[in-house]
N, C-alpha and C positions, 0 to 999 in steps of 0.2 A: 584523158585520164588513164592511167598504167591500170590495167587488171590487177586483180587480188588473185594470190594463192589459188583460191577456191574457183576463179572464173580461168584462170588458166586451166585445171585440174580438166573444170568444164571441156573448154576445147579440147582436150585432148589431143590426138594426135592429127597431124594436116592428114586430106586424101590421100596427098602424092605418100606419106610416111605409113599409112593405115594400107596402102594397096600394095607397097614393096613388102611390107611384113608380113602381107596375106599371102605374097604370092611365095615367099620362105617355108611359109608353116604347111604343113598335111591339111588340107582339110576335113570337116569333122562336124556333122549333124546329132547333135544329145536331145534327147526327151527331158521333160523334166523329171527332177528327180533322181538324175546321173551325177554320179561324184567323179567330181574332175580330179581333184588327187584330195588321199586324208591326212590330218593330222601325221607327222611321223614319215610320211613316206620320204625316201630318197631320192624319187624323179627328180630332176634338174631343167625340164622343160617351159614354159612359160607360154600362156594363152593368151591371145586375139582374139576379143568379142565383136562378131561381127553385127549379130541379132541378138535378141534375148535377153533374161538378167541371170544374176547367182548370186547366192552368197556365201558369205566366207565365215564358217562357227566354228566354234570351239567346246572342246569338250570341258564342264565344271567340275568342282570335287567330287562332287555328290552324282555325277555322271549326265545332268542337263545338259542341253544343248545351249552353247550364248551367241548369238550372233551379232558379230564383227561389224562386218558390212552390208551393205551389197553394191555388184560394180552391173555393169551394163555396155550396150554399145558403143564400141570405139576405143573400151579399156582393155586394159590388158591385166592377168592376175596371173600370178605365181612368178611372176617377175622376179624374186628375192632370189632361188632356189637356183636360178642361172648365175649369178652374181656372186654367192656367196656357196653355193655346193652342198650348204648345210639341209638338214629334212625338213620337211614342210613343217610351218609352224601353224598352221589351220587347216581345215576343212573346206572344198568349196565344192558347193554343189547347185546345178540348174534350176532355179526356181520357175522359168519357163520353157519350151523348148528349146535350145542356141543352135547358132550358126558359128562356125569359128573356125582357127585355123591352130595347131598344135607346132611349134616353133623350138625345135632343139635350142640347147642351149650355147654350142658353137655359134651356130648362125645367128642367133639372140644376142651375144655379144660383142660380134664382127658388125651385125645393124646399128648398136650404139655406139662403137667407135666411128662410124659415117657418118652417124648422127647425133653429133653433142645435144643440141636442141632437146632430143628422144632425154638423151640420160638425164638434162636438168628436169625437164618433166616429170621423170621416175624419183627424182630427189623431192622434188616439190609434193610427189606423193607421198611418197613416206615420211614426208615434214607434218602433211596435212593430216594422215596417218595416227601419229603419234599426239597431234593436238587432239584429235578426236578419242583416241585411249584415255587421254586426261579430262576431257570433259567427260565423257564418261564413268570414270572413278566418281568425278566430283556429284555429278546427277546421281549415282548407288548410292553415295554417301549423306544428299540431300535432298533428294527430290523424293515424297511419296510414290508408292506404285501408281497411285492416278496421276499425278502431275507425270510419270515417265510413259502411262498409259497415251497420254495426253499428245505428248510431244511426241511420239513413236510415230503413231496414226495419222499426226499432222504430217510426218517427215516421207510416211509410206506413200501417201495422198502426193506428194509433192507440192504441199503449203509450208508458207513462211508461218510461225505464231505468229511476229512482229508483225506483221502485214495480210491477214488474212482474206480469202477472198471470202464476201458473205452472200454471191450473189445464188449460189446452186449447189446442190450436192455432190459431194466426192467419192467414188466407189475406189475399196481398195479389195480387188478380185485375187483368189486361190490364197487368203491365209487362215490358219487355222488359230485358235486359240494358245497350243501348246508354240504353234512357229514363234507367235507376237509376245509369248512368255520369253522364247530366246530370245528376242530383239531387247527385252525392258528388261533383262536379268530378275525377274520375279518366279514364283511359282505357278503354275496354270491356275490353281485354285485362285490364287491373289487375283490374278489378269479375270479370270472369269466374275469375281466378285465385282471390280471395276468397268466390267462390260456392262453385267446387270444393272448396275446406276447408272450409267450412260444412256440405256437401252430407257430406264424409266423417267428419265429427266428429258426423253427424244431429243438426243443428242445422236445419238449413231440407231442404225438399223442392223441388226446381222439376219445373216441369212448362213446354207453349210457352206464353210469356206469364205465369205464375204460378209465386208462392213462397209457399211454406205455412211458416211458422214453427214449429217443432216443439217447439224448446226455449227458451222465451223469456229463464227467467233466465241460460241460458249465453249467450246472444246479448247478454244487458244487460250479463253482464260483457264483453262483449271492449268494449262500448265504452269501457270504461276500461285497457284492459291494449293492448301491440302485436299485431300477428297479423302 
């Protein structure tokens, strides 16, 4: 059976292509909480995850933070900015410590003409990309704070709703209230009132900075029902 989109994405890049582009790029040890470039800026560079995760937000009207993504091991972010020369059109910053490698944009574009494979990859993300911008609208547009609370926490966790596992609890370690406001485009207040009914219904645990998922399949449902 041909992978999907989504399980190529998965793969990501082969060894032999993930170790040629390591050995191009500067190497580069971030703590968390390092901004790899902001919104606006004009670098033209593109990063190599070799450890670690980050994610990629944006600034709101009203000056919130929303977050995009997040990428991890084996991916590569700020990829556009090599490509197209224009400013960064996000934010990406270290959610844990990273290992990485910093990849001009000369040599970033001389790798992809060696490696078509590389560039359809990089198409297929910004394909997946942009489906994911559009479900997203759709979810702002209809999903309750709790149903987005819902499906956030399942997706941080790294559970399916459609298939959840009910056998044990899921720790989702170092986020804050305000962070998981950016993930679900709500207000902290919103997010924290949706905590407190989870928290009373023993659906989730919090602790400072962590959520332990206790009850995963009632957490799958609410992403389909209001709360």
């Amino acid at each position: 059976m041909t992978d999907s989109p989504v399980d190529q994405l998965r793969a990501a890049l082969s060894a032999e292509e993930r170790a040629e582009l390591q050995q191009l790029g500067i190497p580069v040890n971030l703590a968390a909480g390092t901004v790899l470039f902001s919104e606006g800026d004009t670098t033209t560079h593109a990063v190599l995850i070799k450890e670690g995760q980050v994610k990629v937000v944006s600034t709101g009207p009203q000056g919130q933070e929303v977050v995009l993504a997040t990428r991890g091991p084996s991916e590569v972010v700020g990829e556009m900015a090599p490509l197209d020369g224009r400013p960064r059109s996000a934010t990406v910053v270290a959610v844990t410590p990273v290992e990485g490698a910093i990849v001009s944009a000369d040599l970033f574009n001389a790798f992809l003409d060696r490696h078509p494979r590389v560039m359809r990859f990089l198409l297929l993300q910004v394909a997946q990309r942009l489906r994911d911008a559009d479900h997203r609208r759709v979810d702002l547009a209809t999903l309750t704070v709790g149903a987005r609370v819902a499906a956030t926490l399942l997706e941080l966790a790294g559970l399916d709703p459609r298939n959840p596992d009910q056998a044990e609890a899921h720790p989702i370690p170092d986020i804050s209230q305000t962070e998981l406001a950016g993930y679900v485009g709500a207000s902290r207040e919103a997010v924290a009132k949706v905590l407190r009914e989870l928290r009373t219904k023993k659906i989730i645990t919090t602790g400072r900075r962590s959520i332990v998922i206790d009850d995963v399949p009632a957490l799958a449902a609410l992403t389909r029902m209001n709360m």
